[in-house]
C-alpha positions as CSV (number, residue, x, y, z in Angstrom):
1,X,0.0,0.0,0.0
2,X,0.7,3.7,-0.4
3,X,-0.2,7.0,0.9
4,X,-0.4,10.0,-0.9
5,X,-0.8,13.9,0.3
6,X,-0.5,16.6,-2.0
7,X,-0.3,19.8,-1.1
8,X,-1.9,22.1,-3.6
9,X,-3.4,25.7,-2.3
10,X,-1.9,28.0,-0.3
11,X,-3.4,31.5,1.4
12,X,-2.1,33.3,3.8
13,X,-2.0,37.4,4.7
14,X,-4.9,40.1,5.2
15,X,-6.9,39.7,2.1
16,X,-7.5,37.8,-0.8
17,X,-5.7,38.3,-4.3
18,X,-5.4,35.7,-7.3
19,X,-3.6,38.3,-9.1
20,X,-1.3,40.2,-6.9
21,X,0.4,43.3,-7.1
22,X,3.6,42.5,-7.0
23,X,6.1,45.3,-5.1
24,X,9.3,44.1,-7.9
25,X,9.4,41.8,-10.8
26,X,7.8,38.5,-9.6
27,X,9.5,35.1,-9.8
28,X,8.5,31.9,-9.8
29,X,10.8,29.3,-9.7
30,X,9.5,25.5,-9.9
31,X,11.2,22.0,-10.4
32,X,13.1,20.5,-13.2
33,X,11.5,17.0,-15.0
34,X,12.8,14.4,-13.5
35,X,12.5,9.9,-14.1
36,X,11.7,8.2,-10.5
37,X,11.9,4.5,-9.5
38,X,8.6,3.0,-8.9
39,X,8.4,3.3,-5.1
40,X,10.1,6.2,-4.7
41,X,9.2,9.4,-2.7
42,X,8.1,12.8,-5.1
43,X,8.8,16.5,-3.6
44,X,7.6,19.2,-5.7
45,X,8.4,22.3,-4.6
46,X,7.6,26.3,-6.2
47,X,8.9,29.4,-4.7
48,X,7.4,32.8,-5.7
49,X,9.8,36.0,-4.7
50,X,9.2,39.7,-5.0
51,X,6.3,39.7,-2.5
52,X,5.6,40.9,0.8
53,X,3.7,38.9,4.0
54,X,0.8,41.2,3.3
55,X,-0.4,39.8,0.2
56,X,-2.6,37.2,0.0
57,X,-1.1,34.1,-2.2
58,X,-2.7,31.7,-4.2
59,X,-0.8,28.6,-5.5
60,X,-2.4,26.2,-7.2
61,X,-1.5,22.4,-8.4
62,X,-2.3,21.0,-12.1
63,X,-1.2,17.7,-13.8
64,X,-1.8,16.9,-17.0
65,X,-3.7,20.1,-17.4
66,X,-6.1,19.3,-14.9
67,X,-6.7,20.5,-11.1
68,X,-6.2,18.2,-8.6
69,X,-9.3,17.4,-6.6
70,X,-9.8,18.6,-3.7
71,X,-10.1,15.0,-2.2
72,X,-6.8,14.6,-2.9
73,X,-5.1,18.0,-1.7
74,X,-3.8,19.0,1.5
75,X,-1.8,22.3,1.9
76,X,1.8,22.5,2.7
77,X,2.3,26.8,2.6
78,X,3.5,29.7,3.7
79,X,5.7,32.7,3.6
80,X,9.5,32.0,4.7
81,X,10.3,35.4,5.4
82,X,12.1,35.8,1.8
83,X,9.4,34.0,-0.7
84,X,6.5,32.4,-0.7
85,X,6.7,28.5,-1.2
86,X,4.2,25.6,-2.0
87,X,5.0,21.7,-1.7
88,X,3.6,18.5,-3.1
89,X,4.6,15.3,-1.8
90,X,3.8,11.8,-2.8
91,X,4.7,8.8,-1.3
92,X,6.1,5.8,-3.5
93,X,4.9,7.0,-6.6
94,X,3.9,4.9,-9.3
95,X,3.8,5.9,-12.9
96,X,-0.5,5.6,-12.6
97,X,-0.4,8.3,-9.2
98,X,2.8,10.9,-10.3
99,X,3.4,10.4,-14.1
100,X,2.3,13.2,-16.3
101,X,2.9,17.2,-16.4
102,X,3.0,18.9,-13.3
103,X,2.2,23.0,-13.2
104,X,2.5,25.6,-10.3
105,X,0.7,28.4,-10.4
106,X,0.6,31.4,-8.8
107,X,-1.6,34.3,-9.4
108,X,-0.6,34.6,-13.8
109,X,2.7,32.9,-13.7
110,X,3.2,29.1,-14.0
111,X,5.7,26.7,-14.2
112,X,5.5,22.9,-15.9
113,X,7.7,19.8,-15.7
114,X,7.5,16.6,-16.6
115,X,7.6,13.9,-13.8
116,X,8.1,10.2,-15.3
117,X,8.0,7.0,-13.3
118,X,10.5,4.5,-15.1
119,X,9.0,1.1,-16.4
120,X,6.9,-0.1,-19.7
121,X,5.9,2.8,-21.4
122,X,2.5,3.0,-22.1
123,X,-0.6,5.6,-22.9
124,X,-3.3,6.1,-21.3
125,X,-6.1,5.0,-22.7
126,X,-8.7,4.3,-21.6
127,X,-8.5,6.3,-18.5
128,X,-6.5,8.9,-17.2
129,X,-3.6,9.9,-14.9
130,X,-6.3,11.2,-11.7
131,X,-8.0,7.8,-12.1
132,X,-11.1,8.6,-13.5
133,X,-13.0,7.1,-16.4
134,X,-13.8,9.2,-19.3
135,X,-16.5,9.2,-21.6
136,X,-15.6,6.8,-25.1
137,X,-12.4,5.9,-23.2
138,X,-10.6,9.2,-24.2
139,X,-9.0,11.7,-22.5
140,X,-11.2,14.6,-22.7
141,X,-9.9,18.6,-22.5
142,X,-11.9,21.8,-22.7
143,X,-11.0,25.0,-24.0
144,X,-12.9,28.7,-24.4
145,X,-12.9,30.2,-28.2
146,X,-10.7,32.3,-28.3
147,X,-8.0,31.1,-25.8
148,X,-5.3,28.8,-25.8
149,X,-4.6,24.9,-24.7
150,X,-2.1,22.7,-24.1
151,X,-2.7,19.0,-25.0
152,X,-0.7,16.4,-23.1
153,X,0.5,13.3,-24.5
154,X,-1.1,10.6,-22.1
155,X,1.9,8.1,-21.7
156,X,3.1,6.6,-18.3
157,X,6.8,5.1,-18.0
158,X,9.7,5.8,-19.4
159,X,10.0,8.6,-21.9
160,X,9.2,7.8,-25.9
161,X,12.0,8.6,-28.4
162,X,9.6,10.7,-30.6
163,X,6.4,12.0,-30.3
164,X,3.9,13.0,-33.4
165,X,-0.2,14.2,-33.4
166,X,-2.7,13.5,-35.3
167,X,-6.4,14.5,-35.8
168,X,-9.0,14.3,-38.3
169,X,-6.7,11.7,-40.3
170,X,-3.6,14.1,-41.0
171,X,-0.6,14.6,-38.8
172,X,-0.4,18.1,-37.1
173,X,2.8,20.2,-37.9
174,X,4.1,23.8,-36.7
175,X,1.7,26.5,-38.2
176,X,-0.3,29.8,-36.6
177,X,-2.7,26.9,-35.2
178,X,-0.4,24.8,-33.6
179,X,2.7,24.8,-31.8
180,X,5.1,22.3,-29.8
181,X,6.3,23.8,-26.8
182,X,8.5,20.2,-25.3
183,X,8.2,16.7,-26.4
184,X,4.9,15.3,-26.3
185,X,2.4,18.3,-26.0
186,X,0.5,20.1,-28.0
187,X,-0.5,23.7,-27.8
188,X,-3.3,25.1,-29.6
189,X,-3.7,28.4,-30.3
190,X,-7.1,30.6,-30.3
191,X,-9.0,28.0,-30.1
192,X,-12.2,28.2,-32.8
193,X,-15.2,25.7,-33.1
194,X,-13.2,23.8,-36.2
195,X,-10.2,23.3,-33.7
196,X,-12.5,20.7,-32.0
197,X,-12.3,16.9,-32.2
198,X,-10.1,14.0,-31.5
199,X,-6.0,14.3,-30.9
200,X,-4.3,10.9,-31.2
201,X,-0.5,11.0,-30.1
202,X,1.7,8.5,-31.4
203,X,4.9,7.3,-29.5
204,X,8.0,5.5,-30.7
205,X,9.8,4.2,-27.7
206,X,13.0,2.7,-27.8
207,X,12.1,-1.1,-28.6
208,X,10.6,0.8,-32.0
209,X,7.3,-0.2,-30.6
210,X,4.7,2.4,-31.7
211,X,2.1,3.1,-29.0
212,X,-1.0,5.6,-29.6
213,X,-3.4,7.3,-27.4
214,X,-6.3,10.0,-28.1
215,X,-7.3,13.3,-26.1
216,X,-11.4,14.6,-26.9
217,X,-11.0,18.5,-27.3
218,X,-14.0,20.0,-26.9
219,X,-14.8,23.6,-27.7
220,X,-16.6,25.7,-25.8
221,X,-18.2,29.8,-25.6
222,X,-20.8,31.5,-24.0
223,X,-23.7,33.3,-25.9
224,X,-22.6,36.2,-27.6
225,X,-24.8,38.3,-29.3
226,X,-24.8,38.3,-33.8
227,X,-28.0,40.5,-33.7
228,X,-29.9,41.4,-30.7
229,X,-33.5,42.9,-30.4
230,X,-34.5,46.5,-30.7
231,X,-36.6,48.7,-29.8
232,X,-39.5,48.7,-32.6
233,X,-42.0,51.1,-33.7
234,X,-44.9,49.6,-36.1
235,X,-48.0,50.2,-38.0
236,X,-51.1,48.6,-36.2
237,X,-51.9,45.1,-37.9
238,X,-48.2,45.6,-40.1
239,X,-45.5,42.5,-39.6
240,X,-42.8,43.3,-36.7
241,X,-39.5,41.1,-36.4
242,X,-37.5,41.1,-33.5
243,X,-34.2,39.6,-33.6
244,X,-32.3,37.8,-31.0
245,X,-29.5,36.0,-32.9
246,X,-27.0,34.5,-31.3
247,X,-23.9,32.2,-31.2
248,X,-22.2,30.5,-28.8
249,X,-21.0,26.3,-27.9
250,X,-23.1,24.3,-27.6
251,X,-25.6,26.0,-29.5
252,X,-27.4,28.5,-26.5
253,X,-31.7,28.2,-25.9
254,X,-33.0,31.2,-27.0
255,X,-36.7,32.0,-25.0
256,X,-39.3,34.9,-25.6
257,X,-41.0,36.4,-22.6
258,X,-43.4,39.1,-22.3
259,X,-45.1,40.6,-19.1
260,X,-43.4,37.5,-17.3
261,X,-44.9,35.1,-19.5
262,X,-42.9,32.3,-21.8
263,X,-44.0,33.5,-25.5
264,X,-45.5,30.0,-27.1
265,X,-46.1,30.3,-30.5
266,X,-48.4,27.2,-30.0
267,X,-50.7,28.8,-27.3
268,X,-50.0,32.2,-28.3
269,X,-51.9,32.9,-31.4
270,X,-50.0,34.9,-34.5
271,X,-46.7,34.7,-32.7
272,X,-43.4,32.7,-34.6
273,X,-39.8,31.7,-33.6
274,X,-37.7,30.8,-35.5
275,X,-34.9,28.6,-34.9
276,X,-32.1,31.3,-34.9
277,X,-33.9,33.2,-32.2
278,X,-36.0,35.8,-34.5
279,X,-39.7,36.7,-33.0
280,X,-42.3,37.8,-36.0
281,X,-45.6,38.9,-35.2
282,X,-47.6,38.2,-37.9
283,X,-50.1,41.2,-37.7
284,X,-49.9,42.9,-34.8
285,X,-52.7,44.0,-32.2
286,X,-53.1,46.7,-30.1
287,X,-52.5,43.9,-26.9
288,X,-48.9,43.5,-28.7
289,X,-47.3,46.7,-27.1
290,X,-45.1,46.0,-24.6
291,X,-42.1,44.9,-23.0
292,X,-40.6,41.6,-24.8
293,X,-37.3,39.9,-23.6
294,X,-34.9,37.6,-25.4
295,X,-32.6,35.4,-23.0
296,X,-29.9,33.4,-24.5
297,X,-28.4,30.3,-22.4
298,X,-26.1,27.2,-22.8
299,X,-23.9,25.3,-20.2
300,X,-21.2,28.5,-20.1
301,X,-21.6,31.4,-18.1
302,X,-22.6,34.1,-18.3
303,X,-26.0,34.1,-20.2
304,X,-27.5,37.0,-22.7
305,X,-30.7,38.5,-21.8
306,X,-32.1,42.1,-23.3
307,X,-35.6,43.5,-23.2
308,X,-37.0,45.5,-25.5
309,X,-40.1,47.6,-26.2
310,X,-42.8,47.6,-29.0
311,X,-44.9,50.4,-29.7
312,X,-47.8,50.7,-32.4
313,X,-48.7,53.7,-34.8
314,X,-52.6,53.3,-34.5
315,X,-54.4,55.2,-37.0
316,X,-57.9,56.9,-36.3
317,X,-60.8,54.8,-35.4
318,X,-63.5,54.5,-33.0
319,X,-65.3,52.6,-30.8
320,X,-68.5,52.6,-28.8
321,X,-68.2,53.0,-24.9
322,X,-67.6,50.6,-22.7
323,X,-70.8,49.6,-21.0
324,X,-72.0,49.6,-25.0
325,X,-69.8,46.3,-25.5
326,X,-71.4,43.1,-24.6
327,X,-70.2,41.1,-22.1
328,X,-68.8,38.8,-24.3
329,X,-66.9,40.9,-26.4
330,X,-66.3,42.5,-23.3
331,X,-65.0,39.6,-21.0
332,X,-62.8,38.8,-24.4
333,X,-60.9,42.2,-24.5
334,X,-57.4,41.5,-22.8
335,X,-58.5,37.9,-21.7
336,X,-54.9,36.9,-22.7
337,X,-52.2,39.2,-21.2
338,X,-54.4,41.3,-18.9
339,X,-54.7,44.2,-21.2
340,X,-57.5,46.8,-21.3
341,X,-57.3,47.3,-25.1
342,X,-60.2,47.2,-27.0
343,X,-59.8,43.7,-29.6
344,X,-59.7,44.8,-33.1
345,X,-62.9,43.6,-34.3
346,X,-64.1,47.6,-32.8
347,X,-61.5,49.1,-34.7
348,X,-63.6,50.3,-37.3
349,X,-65.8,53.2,-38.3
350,X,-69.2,53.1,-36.4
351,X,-72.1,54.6,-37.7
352,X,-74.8,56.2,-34.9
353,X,-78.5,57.0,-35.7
354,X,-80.7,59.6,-34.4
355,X,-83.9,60.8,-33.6
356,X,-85.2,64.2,-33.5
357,X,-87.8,66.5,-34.1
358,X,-88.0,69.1,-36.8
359,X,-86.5,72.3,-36.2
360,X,-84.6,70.8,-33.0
361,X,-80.7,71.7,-32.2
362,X,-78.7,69.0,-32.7
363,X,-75.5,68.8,-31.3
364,X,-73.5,65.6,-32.9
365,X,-70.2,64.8,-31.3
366,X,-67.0,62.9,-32.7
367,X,-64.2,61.2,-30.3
368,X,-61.8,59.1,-32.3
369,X,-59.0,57.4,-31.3
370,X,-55.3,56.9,-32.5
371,X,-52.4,58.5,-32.7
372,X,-51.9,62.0,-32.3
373,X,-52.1,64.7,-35.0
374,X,-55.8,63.3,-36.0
375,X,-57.5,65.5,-38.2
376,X,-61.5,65.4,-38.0
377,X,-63.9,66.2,-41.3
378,X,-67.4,66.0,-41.4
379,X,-69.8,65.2,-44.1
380,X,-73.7,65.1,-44.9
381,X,-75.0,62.2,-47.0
382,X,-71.2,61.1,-48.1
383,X,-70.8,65.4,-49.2
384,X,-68.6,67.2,-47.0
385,X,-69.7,70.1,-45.1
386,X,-69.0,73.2,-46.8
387,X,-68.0,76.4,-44.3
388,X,-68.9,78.9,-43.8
389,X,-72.8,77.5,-43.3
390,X,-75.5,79.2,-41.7
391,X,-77.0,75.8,-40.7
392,X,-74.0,73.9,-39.7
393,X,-71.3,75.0,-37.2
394,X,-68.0,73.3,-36.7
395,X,-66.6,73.5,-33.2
396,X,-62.9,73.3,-33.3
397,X,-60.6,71.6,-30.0
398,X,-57.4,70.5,-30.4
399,X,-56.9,68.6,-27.0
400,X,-54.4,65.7,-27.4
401,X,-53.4,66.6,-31.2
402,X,-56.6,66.1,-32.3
403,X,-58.3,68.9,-34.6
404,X,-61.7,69.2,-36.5
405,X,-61.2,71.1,-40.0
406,X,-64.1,72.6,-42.3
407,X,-64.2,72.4,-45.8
């Protein structure tokens, strides 16, 4: 049996920084690769200088590109009085528990090493150096568009005599995309969607045995906005589009709300969405003013979300009063969404008849609705009213924009 500590974060001092501010030019000075014995005892030890005991350091332990879980970690850390140190320590080591790439890091400055365990060489596949199984028995790596990544060649024992990579059937060499920074890794460089896929390294050890093993990379990006919606100003019963076009990996969830409510285009009557996001009203309503908000998701933080408002040009039109409307109609205006507007079956012209006696003063009244500057004419028998008229008189009010004009 063996026992293993490793001791992986450090923090000490008054407050908290992952990115000091260092009072000279930092250094970080780590270990050198090394080959062990199986059985042997592995001290790792990183140093950071140019600090003083009132920052607040934080180290932190990688191998083979990936943190060490906290299950495994204990802390070994402090401030000497000259530099800052951090120590990992494994007891007899195996190639399965301290083979691989080590890094320290310390606030934005690292340092790597390769540790190898002498014996058979092998890669790993189909698990990998922490132990874990991994989906299709690959290793698997994940990376940000837009950032770099280093790919480490999976192999336990002692070191191969030549390492080459391979992906989508051709063998990688140096370009803008891809660089080899030591034997056996990889780094990619601003990482893009077509970057992702399978990475098989291929080893020739010494015997002239060639051994292979793959790495999944996948690509990964929150939702960032292509076209996002507007604020839109339409024509009662016209066509409105709202965009809310996005990209992102994996492909984000776009969702409509409005007043709080998920828009359903199959409960919600005259609404579409498409699949890239885009809202279309197919003729709008009076109801369809508002507040509408787009939210953008996927399994990377942070998420998009933007709100909007719609407003209508409504042209003139009336309606009778409200204890005119049946209760039907009545009980049917703003059923949906709580609204108050009238539905636009009363959007029309409404023609009123009455009775009076001969030589009797009439006095005939017009209130339409819409948009302001309405402009109000009158007519007698589909003629308009000519002015000036000893028989008719127009009254003119502009109140709200709206102004009654003579012929």
């Amino acid at each position: 049996m063996f026992w293993l500590i490793i001791f992986s974060v450090a923090y000490a001092g008054s407050t908290e920084n992952p990115h000091p501010t260092y009072q000279s030019d930092p250094v970080l000075k780590g270990f050198r690769s090394q080959t062990l014995n199986p059985g042997d005892n592995l001290t790792l030890s990183c140093t950071l200088s140019g600090l003083g005991d009132k920052e607040k350091v934080r180290f932190t332990w990688e191998r083979n590109g990936e943190i060490v879980q906290d299950s495994l970690v204990s802390i070994d850390s402090g401030y000497s009085g000259v530099v800052w140190y951090s120590r990992v320590y494994l007891e007899q080591v195996t190639g399965a528990t301290g083979a691989g790439w080590w890094k320290c890091k310390a606030g934005a400055l690292s340092e790597t090493a390769r540790i190898d365990v002498a014996g058979s060489t092998k890669l790993l596949n189909p698990e990998n150096t922490l132990g874990v199984e991994r989906e299709s028995g690959e290793l698997n790596r994940v990376g940000r568009i837009g950032e770099d990544i280093v790919l480490y060649c999976p192999y336990q024992g002692t070191p191969p005599t030549q390492f080459t990579w391979w992906t989508k059937g051709r063998r990688i060499g140096e370009s803008t995309r891809f660089r080899f920074p030591e034997p056996g890794l990889l780094r990619v460089l601003n990482l893009t969607v077509s970057e992702q896929g399978t990475y098989t390294c291929r080893a020739k050890v010494q015997e002239g045995e060639d051994l292979s093993g793959s790495i999944q990379l996948t690509v990964i990006d929150s939702p960032e906005w292509v076209a996002p919606p507007q604020d839109s100003r339409v024509t009662l019963g016209s066509r409105l589009v709202l965009d809310c076009r996005v990209r992102g990996e994996p492909k984000p969830e776009i969702e409509w709300t409005r007043r709080g409510a998920v828009l359903n285009p199959v409960t919600w009557d005259g609404y579409k969405i498409y699949e890239n996001g885009t809202l279309e009203i197919i003729s709008t309503r009076l109801r369809d003013q508002g507040e509408y908000t787009c939210s953008a998701s996927n399994s990377v933080l942070p998420h998009l979300s933007r709100s909007v408002q719609v407003q209508l040009n409504v042209g003139a039109y009336f309606y009778p009063e409200q204890d005119e409307l049946q209760g039907e109609r009545r009980e049917k205006v703003g059923e949906q969404d709580g609204s108050e507007d009238i539905d636009d079956e009363t959007l029309k012209d409404l023609q009123q008849s009455i009775r009076v006696r001969s030589e009797e003063r009439v006095i005939l009244s017009c209130n339409p609705h819409g948009d302001p500057p309405l402009e109000i004419y009158w007519f007698r028998d589909n003629k308009p009213i000519p002015s000036p008229n000893h028989r008719f008189k127009i009254k003119n009010e502009d109140k709200n924009g709206t102004v009654s004009k003579e012929y």
